[in-house]
C-alpha positions in Angstrom: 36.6 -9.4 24.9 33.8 -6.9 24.5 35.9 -5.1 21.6 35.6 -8.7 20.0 32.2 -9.0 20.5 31.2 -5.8 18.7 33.3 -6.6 16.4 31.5 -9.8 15.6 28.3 -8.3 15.9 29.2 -5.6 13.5 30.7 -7.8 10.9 27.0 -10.1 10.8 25.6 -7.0 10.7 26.9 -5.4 8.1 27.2 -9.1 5.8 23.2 -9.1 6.7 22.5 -5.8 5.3 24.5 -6.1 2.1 22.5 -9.5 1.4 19.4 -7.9 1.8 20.4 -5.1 0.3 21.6 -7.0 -2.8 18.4 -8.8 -2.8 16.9 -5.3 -4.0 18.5 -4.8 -7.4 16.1 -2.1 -9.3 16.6 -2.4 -12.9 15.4 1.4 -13.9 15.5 2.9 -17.5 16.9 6.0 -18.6 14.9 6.5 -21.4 11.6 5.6 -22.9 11.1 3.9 -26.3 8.7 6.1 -28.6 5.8 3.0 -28.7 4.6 0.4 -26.3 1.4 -2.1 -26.2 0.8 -1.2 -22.8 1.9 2.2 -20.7 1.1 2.1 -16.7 1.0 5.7 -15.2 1.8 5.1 -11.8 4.3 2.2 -10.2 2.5 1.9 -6.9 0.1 -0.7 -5.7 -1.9 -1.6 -8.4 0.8 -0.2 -11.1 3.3 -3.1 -9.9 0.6 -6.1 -10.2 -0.3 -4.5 -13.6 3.4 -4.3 -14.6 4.0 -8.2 -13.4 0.9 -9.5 -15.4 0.6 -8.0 -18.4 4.3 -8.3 -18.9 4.0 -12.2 -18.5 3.3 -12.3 -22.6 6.1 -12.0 -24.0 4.9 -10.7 -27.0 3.6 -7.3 -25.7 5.7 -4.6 -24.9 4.9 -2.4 -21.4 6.2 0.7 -19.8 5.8 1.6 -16.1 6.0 5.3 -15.0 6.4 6.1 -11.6 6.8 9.8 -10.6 8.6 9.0 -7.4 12.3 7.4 -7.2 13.4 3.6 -7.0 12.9 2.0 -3.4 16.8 0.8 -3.3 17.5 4.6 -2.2 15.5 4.1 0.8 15.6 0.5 1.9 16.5 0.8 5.1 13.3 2.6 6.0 11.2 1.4 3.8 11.6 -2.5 4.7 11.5 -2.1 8.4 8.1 -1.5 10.0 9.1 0.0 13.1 9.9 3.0 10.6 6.5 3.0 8.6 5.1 6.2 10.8 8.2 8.1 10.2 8.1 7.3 6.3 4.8 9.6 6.7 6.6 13.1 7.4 9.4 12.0 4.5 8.7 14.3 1.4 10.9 12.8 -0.7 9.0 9.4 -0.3 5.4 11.1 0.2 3.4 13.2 -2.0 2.9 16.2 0.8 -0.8 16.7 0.0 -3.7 18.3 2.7 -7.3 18.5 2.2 -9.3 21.7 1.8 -11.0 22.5 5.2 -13.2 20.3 6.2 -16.8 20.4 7.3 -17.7 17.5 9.6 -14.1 16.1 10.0 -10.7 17.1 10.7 -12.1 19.4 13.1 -9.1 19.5 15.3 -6.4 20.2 12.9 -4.7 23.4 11.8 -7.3 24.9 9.4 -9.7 21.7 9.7 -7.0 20.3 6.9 -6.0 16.9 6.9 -2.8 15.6 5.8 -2.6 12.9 2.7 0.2 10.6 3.3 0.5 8.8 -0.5 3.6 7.1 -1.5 5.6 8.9 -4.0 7.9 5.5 -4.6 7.7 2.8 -6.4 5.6 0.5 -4.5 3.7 3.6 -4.0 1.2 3.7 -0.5 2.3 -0.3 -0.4 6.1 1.3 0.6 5.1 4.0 3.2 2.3 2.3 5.0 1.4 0.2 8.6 1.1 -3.0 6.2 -2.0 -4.3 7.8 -3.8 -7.5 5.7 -7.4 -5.9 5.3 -9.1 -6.6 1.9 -12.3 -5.0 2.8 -15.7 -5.4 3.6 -17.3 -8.1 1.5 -20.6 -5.8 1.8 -18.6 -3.1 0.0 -17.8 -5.0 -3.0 -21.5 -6.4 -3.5 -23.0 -3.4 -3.0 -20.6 -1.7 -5.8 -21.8 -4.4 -8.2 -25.4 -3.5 -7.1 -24.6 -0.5 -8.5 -23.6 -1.3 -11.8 -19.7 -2.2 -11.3 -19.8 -5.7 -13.0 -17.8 -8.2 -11.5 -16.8 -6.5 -8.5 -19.2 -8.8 -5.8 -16.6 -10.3 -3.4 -16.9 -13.3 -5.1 -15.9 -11.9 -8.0 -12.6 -10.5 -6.6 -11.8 -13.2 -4.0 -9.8 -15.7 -6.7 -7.3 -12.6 -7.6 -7.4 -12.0 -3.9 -6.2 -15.5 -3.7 -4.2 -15.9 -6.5 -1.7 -12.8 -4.9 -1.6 -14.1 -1.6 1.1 -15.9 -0.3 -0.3 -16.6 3.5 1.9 -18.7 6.1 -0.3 -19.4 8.4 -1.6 -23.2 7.6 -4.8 -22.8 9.5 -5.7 -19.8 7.3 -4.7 -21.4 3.9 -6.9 -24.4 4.7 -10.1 -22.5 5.1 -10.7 -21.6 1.1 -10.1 -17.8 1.6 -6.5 -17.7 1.3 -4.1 -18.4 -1.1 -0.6 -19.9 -0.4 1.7 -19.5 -4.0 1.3 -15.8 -4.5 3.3 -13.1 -4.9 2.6 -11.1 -2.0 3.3 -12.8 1.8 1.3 -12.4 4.3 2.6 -13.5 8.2 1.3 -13.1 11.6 2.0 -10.1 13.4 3.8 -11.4 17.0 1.0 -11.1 19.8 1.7 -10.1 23.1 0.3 -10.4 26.5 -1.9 -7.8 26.1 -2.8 -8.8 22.8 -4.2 -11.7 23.9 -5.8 -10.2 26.9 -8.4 -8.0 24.0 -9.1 -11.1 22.1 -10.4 -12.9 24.6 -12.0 -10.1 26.1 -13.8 -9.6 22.5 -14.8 -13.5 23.0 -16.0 -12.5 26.5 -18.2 -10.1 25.2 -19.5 -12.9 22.7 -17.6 -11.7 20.1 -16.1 -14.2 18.0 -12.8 -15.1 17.3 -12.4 -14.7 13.3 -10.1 -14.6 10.6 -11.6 -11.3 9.1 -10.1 -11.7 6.0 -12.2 -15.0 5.4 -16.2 -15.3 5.5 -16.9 -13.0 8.0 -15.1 -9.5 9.5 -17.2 -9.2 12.3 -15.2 -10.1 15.4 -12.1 -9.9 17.0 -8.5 -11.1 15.1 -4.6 -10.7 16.2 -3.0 -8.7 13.0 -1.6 -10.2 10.1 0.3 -8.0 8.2 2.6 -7.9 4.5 6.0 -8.6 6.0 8.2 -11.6 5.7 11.0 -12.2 8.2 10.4 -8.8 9.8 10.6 -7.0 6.7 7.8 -5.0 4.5 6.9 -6.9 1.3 5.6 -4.0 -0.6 3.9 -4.8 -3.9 7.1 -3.6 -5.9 9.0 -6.1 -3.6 6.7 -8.6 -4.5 5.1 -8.3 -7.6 7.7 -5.9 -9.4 11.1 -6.5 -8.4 11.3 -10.3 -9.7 10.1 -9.2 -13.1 12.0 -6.0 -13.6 14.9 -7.9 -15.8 11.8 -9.1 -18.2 13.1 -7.7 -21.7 9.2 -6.4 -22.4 9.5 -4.2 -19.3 10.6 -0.9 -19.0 10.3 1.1 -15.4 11.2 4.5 -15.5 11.1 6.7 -11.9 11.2 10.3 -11.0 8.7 10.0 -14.1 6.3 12.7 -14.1 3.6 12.5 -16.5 1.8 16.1 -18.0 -0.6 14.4 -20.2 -3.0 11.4 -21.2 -2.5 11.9 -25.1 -5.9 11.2 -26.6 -6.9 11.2 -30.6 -10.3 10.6 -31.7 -11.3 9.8 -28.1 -8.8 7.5 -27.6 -6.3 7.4 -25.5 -3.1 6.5 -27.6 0.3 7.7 -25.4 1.8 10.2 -22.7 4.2 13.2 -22.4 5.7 13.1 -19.2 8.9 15.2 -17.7 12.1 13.8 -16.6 15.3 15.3 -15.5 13.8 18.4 -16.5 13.7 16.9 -20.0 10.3 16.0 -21.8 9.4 13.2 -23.2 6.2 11.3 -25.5 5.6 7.4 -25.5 2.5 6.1 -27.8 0.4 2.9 -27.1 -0.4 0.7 -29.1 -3.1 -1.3 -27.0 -4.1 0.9 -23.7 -2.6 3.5 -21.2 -3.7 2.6 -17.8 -4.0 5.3 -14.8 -3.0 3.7 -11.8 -1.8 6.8 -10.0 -4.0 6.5 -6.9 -7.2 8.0 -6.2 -5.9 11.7 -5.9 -3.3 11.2 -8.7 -5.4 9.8 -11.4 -8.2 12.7 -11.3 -5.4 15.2 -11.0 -4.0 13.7 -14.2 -7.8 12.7 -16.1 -8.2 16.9 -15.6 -5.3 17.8 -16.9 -5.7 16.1 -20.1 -8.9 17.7 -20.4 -11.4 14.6 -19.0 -13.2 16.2 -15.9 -16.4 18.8 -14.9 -16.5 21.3 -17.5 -16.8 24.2 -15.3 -13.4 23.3 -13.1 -11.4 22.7 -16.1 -12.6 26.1 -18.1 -11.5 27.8 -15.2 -7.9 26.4 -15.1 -8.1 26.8 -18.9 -8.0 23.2 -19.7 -9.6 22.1 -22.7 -12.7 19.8 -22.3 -12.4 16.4 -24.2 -15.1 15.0 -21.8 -17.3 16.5 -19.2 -17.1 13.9 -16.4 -17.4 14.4 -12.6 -14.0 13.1 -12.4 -12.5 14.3 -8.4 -15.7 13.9 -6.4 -16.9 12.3 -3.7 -13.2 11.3 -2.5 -13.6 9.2 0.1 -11.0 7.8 2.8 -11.0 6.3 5.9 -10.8 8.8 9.2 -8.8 7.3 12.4 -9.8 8.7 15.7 -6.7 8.0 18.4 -8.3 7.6 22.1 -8.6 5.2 24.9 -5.2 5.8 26.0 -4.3 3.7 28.8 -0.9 3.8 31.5 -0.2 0.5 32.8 1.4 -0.1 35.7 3.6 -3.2 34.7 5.8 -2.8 31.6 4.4 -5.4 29.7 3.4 -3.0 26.8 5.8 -1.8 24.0 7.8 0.6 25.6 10.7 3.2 24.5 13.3 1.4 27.0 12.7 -2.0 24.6 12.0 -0.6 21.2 15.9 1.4 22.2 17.0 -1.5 24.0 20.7 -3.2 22.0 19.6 -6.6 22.1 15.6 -5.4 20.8 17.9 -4.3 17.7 19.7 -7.5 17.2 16.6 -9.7 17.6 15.3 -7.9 15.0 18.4 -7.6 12.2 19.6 -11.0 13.2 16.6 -12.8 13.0 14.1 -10.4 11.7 11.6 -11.1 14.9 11.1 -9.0 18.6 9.3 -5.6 19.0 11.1 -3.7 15.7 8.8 -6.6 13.5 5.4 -4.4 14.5 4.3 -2.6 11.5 2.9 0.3 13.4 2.6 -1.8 16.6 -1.0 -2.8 16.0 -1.4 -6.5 17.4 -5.4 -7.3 17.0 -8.1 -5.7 15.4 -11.7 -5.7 16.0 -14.8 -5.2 13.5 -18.1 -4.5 14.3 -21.2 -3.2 12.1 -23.7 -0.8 13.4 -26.8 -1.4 12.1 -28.0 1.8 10.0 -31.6 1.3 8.4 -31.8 1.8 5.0 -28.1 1.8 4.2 -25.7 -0.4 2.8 -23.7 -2.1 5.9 -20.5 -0.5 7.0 -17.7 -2.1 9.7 -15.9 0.2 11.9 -12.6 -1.0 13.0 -10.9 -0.6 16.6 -7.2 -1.5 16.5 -5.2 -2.5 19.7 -2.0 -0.7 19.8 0.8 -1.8 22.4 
């Protein structure tokens, strides 16, 4: 009877995985055309949006270059989020990038050198990371229009927040911060008991209760995340994968661009490497660098757009003198507060490894394996710094 049992179980298992499996069919180009209205160097986050909206018109002709390979290869990682902190140490997924040493952080690491975990996939960071729905200080964006970035006050950005966003939760949809026909969906993050027990200790505190994704981020929330059913919606997932058989699209991986190609001051095409083969595609309209904040200086310098006195030195001729690579910014994480409880009411090893903890989660795509990164509620708070812009810490509850 048991043998029959496993048997059964393995059968749904394996009919479940080829589904979803199937529901992952990347449509990737060997070869490049010589001209396109539009070429996207990158296919991560933004690259994919970009790729699914300008590729809408018919009439215009795009190419999307991603340097890393097609997400199909690693599905089985890549859509669970019980697996996103192993994705981290996976080079063939992650560009395997440290800082220099560091002055005033990364103090306790070898050589006071952080590691930069960026996706080398398509989907890009969107593929490889704890999929937590955080858009941001609103404080950021209006102070970056305060200093002379047009259009980027968080009211500015909130309708294309909106107009992505494909948010389940009712309560959330109804409050005129969230949008419920995008793209990209966004689902509760199952609480526990302990979960709860921060939130309303937040509250107790006189903290409130918020959606921090809406008016206000100061307070305490349980985690919404990008997953659907259990499963990572990355933004080639969302925004790429049910465009790729457009006719106007072309997505070429393991895609390595050399060179912004620029005439007159102009940026009119790209050589890039693949296969150990090289390649040049010209544009007609724009080429847009979407290749993440390290990625996009790296390539700007290299076709010669940078500080004068770093590019000289690596023998790169200057096309424009730009301080293009500073003031890289990210955020730092500090891990502390650990706590041993004496009931086993957290997350533990014996559940995440437990049999039926597996077939919760591929039969019904719920239970402990659904926790991108195990983070269950969040809570934002702003120090008060005269004379400065207003920043928000975050403490996340992990369990």
């Amino acid at each position: 009877m048991a043998s029959l049992w496993i048997a059964v179980i393995g059968t749904i298992l394996a009919v479940y995985g080829y589904y979803w499996q199937a529901t992952f069919r990347e449509k990737i180009q060997d070869k490049a055309d010589e001209v396109y209205d539009y070429i996207i160097v990158g296919g991560g986050s933004a690259g994919c949006v970009l790729a699914n909206r300008l590729s809408d018109d018919p009439s215009v002709k795009v190419l999307l270059l991603e340097a890393g390979e097609g997400q199909s290869k690693f599905s089985s990682l890549v859509d669970e989020p019980h697996a996103a902190l192993s994705l981290r140490t996976n080079r063939r997924v992650v560009w395997n990038d440290s800082t220099v040493p560091q002055k005033h952080s990364c103090q306790s690491m070898l050589n006071k050198q952080c590691h930069l975990a960026t996706g080398k996939i398509l989907g890009g960071s969107s593929s490889i990371d704890c999929m937590l729905y955080i858009r941001g200080s609103r404080h950021d964006y209006d102070n970056w229009e305060s200093l002379g970035c047009a259009g980027w006050s968080y009211d500015n950005v909130l309708p294309y927040f909106m107009k992505s966003e494909n948010n389940i939760n009712k309560e959330f949809t109804s409050s005129g911060y969230h949008g419920f026909n995008g793209e990209l969906t966004v689902s509760d993050v199952r609480t526990t008991s302990l979960s709860e027990a921060f939130v309303v200790a937040g509250k107790e505190m006189g903290f409130p209760g918020l959606d921090i994704n809406a008016e206000d981020q100061e307070g305490f929330m349980h985690t919404q995340a990008t997953t659907s059913r259990g499963r990572r919606i990355s933004s080639a997932r969302a925004f790429l994968l049910p465009v790729m058989s457009r006719p106007n699209l072309h997505v070429i991986t393991e895609a390595h661009v050399q060179k912004i190609l620029i005439e007159n001051k102009r940026a009119v095409g790209v050589s890039f490497l693949r296969n150990g083969s090289a390649f040049v595609s010209n544009a007609n309209r724009e080429v847009i660098v979407a290749a993440g904040a390290v990625g996009s200086a790296q390539l700007l310098m290299l076709s010669g757009i940078g500080p004068r006195a770093h590019l000289e030195q690596m023998k790169i001729p200057v096309i424009s003198d730009r301080p293009v690579g500073s003031n890289l910014q990210d955020h730092l994480g500090v891990v502390g507060l650990e706590y041993l409880m004496r009931e086993p009411i957290a997350i533990t090893e014996f559940k995440v490894q437990s049999f039926w903890t597996s077939m919760d989660y591929f039969l019904f795509g719920t239970g402990y394996l659904s926790s991108p990164c195990f983070v269950k509620a969040r809570h934002f708070f702003g120090p008060k710094i005269s004379g400065r812009p207003k920043s928000l810490l975050k403490l996340s509850y992990i369990s």
